[in-house]
C-alpha positions in Angstrom: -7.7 -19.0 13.5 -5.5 -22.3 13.7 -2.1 -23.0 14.5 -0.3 -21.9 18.2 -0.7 -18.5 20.4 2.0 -16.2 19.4 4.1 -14.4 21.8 2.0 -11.6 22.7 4.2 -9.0 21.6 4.0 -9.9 17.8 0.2 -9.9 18.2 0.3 -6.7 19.5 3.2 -5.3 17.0 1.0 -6.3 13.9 -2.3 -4.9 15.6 0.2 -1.5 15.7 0.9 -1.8 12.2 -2.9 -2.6 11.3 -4.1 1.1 12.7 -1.1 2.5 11.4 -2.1 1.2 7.9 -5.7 3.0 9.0 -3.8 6.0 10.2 -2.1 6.5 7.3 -5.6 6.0 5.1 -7.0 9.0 7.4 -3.9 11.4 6.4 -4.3 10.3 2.8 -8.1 11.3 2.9 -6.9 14.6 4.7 -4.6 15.3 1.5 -6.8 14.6 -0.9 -9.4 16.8 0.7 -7.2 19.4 1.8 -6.0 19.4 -2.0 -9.9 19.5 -3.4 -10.1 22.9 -1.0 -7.0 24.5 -2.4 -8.6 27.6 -4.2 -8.7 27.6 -7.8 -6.4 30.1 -8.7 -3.6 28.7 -7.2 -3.0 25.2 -8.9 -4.5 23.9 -12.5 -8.0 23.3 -12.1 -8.0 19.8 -13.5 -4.6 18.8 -11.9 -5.4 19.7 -8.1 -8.7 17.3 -9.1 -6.3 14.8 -10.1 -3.7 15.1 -6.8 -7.2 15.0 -4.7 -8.5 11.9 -6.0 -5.2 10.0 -6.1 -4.9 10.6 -2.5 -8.3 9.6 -1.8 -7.9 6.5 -3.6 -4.8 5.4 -2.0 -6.3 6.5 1.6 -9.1 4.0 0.2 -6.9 1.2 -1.0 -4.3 1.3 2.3 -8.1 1.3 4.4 -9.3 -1.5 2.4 -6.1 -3.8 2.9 -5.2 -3.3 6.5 -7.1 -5.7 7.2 -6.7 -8.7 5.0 -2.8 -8.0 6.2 -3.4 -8.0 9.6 -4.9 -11.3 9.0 -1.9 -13.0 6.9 0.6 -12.1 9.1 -1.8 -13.4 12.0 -2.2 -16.4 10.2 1.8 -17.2 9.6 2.6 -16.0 13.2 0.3 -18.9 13.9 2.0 -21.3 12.0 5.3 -19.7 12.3 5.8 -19.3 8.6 7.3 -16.8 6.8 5.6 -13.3 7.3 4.1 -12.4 3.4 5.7 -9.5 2.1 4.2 -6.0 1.6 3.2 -5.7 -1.8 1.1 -2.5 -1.4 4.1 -0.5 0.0 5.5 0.3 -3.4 2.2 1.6 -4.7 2.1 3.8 -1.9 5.7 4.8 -1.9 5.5 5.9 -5.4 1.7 7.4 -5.3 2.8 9.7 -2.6 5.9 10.6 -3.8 4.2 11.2 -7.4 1.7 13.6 -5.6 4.6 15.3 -3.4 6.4 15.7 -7.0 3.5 16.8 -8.6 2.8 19.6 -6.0 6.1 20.5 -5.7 6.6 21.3 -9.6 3.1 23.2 -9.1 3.9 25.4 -6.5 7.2 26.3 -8.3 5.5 27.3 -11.4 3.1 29.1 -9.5 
């Protein structure tokens, strides 16, 4: 990578947030499978598919990005530019809170 060394602690602060964003992939993949073994009876069929494979694919999607934004922030801590703003966060902001919603109503009617 070019540019300067950052201070330590910023290298190590985004490395944090990089297995955070793979953390948060792992609980995602949890949900979604823990909501593909929810038994039939208890949730629509079709709609516990659904909630299962939105999870999945958002554990997928924050997996598959972690590290292209570990490597832009790298890069402007480098250059000391401007850190590039999270555009994934309000996908999974309102994916999860869709799901959460979804369930909710669910487990109410049920």
């Amino acid at each position: 990578m070019d540019g300067d060394e950052p201070d330590p602690r910023f290298t190590l602060a985004n490395e944090r947030t990089f297995l955070t964003w793979l953390s948060t992939s792992l609980a995602l993949c949890a949900g979604g499978v823990a909501m593909a073994a929810v038994p039939p009876h208890l949730f629509v069929p079709w709609v516990r598919t659904t909630l299962a494979v939105v999870l999945v694919l958002l554990s997928a999607v924050a997996a598959a990005f972690a590290y292209p934004r570990w490597r832009k922030v790298q890069t402007a801590l480098r250059r000391a530019q401007p850190l590039p703003p999270p555009r994934l966060a309000p996908l999974f902001g309102y994916g999860v809170a869709g799901v959460a919603v979804l369930a909710l109503v669910l487990i109410l009617v049920g």
